[in-house]
PLY file of the C-alpha trace (Angstrom):
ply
format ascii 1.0
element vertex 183
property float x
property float y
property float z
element edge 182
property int vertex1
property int vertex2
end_header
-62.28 -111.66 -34.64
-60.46 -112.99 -31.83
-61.19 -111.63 -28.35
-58.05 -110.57 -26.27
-58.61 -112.60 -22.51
-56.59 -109.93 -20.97
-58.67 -106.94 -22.13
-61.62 -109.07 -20.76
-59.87 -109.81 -17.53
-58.84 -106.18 -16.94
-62.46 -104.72 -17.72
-63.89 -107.35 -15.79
-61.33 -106.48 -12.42
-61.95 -102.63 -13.42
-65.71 -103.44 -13.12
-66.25 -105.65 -10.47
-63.93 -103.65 -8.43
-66.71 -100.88 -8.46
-69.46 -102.89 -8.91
-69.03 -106.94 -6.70
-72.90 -107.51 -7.89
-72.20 -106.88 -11.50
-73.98 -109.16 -14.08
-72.36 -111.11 -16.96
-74.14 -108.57 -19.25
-72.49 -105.81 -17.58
-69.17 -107.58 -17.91
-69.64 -108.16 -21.31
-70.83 -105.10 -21.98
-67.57 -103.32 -19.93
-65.31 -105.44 -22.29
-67.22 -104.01 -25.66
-68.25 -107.77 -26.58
-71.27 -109.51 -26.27
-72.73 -111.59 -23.24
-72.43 -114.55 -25.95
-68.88 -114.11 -26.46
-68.19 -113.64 -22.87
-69.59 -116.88 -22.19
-67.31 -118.51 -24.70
-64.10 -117.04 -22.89
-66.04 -118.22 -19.51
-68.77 -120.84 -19.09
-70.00 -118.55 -15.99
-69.22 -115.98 -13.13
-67.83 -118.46 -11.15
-65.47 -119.21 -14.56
-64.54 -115.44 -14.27
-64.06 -115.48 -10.96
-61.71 -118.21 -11.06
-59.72 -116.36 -13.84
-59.55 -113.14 -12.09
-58.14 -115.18 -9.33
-55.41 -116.28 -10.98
-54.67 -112.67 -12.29
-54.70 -111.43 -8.58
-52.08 -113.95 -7.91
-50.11 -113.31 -11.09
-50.03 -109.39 -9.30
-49.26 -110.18 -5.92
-46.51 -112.76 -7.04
-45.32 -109.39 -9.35
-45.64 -107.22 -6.65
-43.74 -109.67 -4.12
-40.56 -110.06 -6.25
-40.70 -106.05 -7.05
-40.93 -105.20 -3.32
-37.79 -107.18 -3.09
-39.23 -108.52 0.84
-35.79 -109.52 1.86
-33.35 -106.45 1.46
-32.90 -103.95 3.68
-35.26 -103.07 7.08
-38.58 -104.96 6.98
-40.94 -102.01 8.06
-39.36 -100.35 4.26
-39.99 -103.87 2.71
-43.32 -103.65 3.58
-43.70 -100.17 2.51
-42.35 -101.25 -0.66
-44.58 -103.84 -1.09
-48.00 -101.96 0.03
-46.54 -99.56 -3.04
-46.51 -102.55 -5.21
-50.15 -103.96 -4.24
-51.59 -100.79 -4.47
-52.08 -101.34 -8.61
-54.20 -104.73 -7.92
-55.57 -103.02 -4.38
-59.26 -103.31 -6.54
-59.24 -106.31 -7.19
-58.01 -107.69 -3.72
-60.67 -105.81 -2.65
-63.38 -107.63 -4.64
-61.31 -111.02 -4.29
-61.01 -111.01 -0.72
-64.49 -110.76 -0.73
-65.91 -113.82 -2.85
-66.18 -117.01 -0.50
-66.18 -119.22 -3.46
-61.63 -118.76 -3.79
-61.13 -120.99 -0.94
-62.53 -123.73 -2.89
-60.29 -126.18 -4.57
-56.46 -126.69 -4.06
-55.15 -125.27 -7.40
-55.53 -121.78 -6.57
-54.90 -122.12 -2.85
-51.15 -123.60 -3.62
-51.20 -119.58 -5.39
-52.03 -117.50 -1.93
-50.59 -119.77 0.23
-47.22 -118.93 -1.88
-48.18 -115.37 -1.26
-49.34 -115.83 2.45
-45.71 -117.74 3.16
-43.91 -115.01 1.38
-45.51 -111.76 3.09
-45.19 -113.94 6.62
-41.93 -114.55 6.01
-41.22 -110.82 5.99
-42.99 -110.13 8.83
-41.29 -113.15 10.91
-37.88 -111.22 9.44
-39.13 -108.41 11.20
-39.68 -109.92 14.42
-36.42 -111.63 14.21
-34.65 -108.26 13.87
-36.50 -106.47 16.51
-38.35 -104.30 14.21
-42.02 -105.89 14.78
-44.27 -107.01 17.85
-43.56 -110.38 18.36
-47.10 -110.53 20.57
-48.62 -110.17 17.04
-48.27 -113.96 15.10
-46.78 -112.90 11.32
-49.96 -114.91 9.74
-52.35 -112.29 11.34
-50.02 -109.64 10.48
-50.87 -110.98 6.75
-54.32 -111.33 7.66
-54.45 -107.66 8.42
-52.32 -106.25 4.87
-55.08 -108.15 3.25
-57.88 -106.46 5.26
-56.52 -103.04 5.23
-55.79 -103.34 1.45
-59.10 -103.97 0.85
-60.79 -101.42 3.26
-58.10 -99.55 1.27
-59.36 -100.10 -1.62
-62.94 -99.71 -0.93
-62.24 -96.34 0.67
-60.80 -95.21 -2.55
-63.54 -96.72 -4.69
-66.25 -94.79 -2.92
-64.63 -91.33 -2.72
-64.06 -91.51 1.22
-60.45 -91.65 0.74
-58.42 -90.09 -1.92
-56.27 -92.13 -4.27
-52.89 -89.94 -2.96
-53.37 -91.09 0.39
-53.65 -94.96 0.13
-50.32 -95.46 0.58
-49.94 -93.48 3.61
-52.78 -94.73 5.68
-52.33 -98.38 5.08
-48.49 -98.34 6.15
-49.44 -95.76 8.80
-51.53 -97.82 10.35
-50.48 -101.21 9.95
-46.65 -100.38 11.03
-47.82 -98.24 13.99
-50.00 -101.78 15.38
-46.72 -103.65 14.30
-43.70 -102.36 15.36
-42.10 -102.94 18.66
-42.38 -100.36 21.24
-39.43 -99.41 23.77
-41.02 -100.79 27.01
-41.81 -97.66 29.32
0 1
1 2
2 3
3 4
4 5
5 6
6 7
7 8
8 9
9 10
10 11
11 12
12 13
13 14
14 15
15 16
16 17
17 18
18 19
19 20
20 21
21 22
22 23
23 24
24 25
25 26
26 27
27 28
28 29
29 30
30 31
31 32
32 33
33 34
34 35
35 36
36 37
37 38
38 39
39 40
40 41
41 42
42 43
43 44
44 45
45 46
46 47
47 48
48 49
49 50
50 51
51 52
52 53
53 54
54 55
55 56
56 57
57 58
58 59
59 60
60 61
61 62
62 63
63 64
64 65
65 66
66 67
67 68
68 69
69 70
70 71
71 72
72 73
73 74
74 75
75 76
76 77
77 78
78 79
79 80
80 81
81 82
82 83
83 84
84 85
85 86
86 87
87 88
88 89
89 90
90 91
91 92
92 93
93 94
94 95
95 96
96 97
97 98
98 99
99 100
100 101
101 102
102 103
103 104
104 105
105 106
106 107
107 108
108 109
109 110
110 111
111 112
112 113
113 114
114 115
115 116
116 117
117 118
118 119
119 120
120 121
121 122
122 123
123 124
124 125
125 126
126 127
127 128
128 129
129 130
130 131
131 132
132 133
133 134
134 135
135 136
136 137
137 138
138 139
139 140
140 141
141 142
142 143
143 144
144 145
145 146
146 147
147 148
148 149
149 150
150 151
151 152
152 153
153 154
154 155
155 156
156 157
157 158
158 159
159 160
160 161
161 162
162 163
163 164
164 165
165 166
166 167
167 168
168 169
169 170
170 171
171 172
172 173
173 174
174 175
175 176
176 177
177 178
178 179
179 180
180 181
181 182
């Protein structure tokens, strides 16, 4: 019987989204295969890791061309795209956290596609007036990233419900980004 990567992927993100310190067993056993088979599909966690890397990138890159960042104002292209992340929020969450990603130039060339893109956005929005321009657009990145995954997280543990992800994340990062009439 062959064993469908993606279904593995997905109940390994849906897991370790929940659960960071989850063992291979408990991998396996989320993907209704055994730990043997799991190790066939990937030699280790660090294996897995490295594949539900390249997922998370597949998503943002998905998310990034959905959001269409380069029509219309930038503060609704941004909306747009936290709307898009939000479906691979969870698994930012747990990527953003695992030091072992910025390791290796094959998978940075991936975020640092995704880090030019969002940047470029926010730089659009400085250039139109919309944004701070105290604020450099690679920390406004930075701090998508971080609120995604607090985001995330927030959601995750019940402190935050699901409806109001959305909200709070644009909320907050707009109202720190956009440029203030001067008093």
């Amino acid at each position: 019987m062959a064993v469908d990567r993606e279904h593995v992927l997905r109940s390994a993100a849906a897991l370790l989204t929940r659960k960071s310190t989850a063992t291979m067993d408990e991998v396996a056993k989320a993907a209704g295969i055994s730990r043997a088979t799991l190790h066939r599909q990937f030699a280790g966690r660090d294996a897995l890791v490295r594949a539900l890397e390249a997922l998370g990138i597949e998503e943002c890159e998905a998310a990034l061309d959905a959001a269409r960042p380069d029509e219309g104002a930038a503060q609704e292209a941004v909306r747009r795209l936290v709307k898009e992340l939000e479906k691979a929020a969870g698994l930012l969450a747990f990527l953003y956290t695992e030091n072992q990603l910025f390791e290796g130039e094959e998978q940075n060339e991936g975020w640092a596609r995704i880090d030019a893109r969002i940047a470029a956005l926010f730089r659009r929005g400085q250039d139109s007036g919309e944004f701070r321009i105290d604020l450099t657009p690679a920390w406004l990145t930075e701090a998508l990233y971080g609120l995604m995954a607090s985001g995330a997280w927030a959601v995750t543990e019940g402190r935050v419900a699901t409806k109001d992800f959305h909200y709070m994340i644009v909320e907050l990062l707009l109202g720190g980004a956009l440029r203030r009439e001067e008093p």
